[in-house]
Structures are given as structure tokens and as C-alpha cells.
C-alpha positions in Angstrom: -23.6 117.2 85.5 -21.7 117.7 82.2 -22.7 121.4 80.4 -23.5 121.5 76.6 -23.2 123.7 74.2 -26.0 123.8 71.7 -23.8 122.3 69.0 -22.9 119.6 71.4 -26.1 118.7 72.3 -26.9 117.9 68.3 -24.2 116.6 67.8 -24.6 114.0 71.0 -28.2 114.1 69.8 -28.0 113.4 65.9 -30.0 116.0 65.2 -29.6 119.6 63.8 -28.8 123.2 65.7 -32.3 124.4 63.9 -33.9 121.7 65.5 -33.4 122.1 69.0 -34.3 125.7 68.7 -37.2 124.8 66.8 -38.2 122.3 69.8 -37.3 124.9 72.3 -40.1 127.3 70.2 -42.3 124.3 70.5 -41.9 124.1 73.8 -40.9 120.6 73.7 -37.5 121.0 75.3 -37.3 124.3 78.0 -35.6 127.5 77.5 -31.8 126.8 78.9 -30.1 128.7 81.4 -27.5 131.2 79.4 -24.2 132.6 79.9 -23.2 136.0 80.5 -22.7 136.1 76.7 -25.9 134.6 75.9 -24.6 131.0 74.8 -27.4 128.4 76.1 -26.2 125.6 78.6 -27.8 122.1 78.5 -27.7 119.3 80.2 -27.9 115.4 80.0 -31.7 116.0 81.2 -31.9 118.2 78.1 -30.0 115.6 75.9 -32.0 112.5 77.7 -35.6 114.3 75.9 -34.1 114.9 72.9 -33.2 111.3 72.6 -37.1 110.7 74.1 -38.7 112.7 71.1 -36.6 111.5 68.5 -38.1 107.6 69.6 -41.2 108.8 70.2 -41.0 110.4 66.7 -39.9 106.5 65.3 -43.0 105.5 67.1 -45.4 108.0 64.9 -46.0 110.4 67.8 -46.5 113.9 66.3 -45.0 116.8 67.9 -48.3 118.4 69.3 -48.8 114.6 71.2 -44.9 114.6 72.3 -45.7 118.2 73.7 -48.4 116.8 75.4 -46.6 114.0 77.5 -44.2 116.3 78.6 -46.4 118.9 79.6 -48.5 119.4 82.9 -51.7 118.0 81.8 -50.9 115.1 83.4 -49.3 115.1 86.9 -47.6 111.6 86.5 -46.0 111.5 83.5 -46.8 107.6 83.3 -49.9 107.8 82.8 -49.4 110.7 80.0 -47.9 107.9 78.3 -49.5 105.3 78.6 -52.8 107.5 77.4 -51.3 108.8 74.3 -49.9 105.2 73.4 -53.3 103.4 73.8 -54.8 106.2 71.8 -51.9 105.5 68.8 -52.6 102.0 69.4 -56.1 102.8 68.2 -54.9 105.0 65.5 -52.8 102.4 64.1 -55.4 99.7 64.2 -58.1 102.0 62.3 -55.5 102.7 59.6 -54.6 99.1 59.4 -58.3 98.4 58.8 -58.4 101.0 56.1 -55.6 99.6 54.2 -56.8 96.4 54.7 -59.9 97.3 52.6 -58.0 99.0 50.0 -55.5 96.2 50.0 -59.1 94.2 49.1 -60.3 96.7 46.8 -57.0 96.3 44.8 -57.0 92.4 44.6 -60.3 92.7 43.1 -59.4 95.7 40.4 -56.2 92.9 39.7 -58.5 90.2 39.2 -61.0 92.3 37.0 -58.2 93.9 35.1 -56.6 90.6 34.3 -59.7 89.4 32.2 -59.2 90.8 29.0 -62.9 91.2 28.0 -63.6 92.9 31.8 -65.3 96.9 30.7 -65.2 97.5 35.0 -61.5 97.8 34.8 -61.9 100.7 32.7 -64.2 102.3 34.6 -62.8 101.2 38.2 -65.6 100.0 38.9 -64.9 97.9 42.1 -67.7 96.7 44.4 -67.1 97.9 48.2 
């Protein structure tokens, strides 16, 4: 097991010093073992859920549900996943509804708007 530094572990990361202390605050990555001088040790475990949060990041996850997967609410951390992606999976599909209907709402203002003689573009004035 290879021992990093903190500046190693950003830079084998891609992310910034501030960060990781900011996700060991969080309490998304755990307080490392120090030195006798106080420099932090990590290890590839350490760099392997950096890498996890910055996906799960990509993936729209905020921090508070990252922090949740890795916690001990669930005992397998499986099904911690899997629950939190079904529930973003719903997220996503309510949002896409959403701008669905404002994608609707938006043709119609275009299509009002283009008639010259139309006073609802004006006003906005867009039946829902």
C-alpha cells in the first residue's frame, strides 16, 4: 500500500488540496492517520473515493447524497447505491418533464410572437 501525501493525492486525484480537506470536513473522505509532524497519510483506498465522488459528482449526485452512500445508513453499500440512483433517476425524469413543458410553452410564445399582429406576445400570454 503506497502512502500519499495530501498534495499527492490531488494531484493523482485532479482535484485541489482545499478540496480534500473540505471533503474530509464533510465527512465524505475519513480523517487520515498522521505523522509524528502532523502531515496526513493516504492511501489508494483514500484516492479510490476521491475518484468515486468526483463520478458521482458527473452523475449530479450532491455532496449530502454522496455522504449518504458512504455512510452507515446502509449496511451494504449496494444497495445505498442503487437507492440513491433510482431516486436520481426519478429526479431526472421530473425535471425532464418540466422542461418538456417549458420547451412547449416556448414553441407556442415563438409561434405567437412570429405573427406580427399577435397582442399575447406582448403580454406573454401563453396558454398552459
Amino acid at each position: 500500500m503506497e502512502v500519499l501525501t495530501i498534495g499527492q493525492l490531488a494531484h493523482e486525484a485532479g482535484v485541489n488540496v482545499e478540496t480534500i480537506r473540505y471533503y474530509e470536513r464533510r465527512g465524505l473522505l475519513r480523517q487520515p492517520p498522521r505523522t509524528p509532524a502532523g502531515y496526513r497519510q493516504y492511501s489508494d483506498v483514500d484516492l479510490r473515493r476521491l475518484q468515486f465522488i468526483a463520478r458521482a459528482k458527473r452523475l449530479g449526485f450532491t455532496l449530502a447524497e454522496i455522504a449518504s452512500i458512504g455512510g452507515t445508513e446502509h449496511p451494504n453499500p449496494r444497495e445505498g447505491v442503487l437507492e440513491i440512483a433510482h431516486t436520481k433517476i426519478r429526479t431526472v425524469e421530473e425535471r425532464q418533464r418540466e422542461l418538456s413543458d417549458t420547451r412547449s410553452r416556448l414553441l407556442q410564445l415563438v409561434t405567437l410572437c412570429q405573427d406580427p399582429t399577435s397582442e399575447d406576445c406582448l403580454g406573454l400570454r401563453v396558454a398552459t
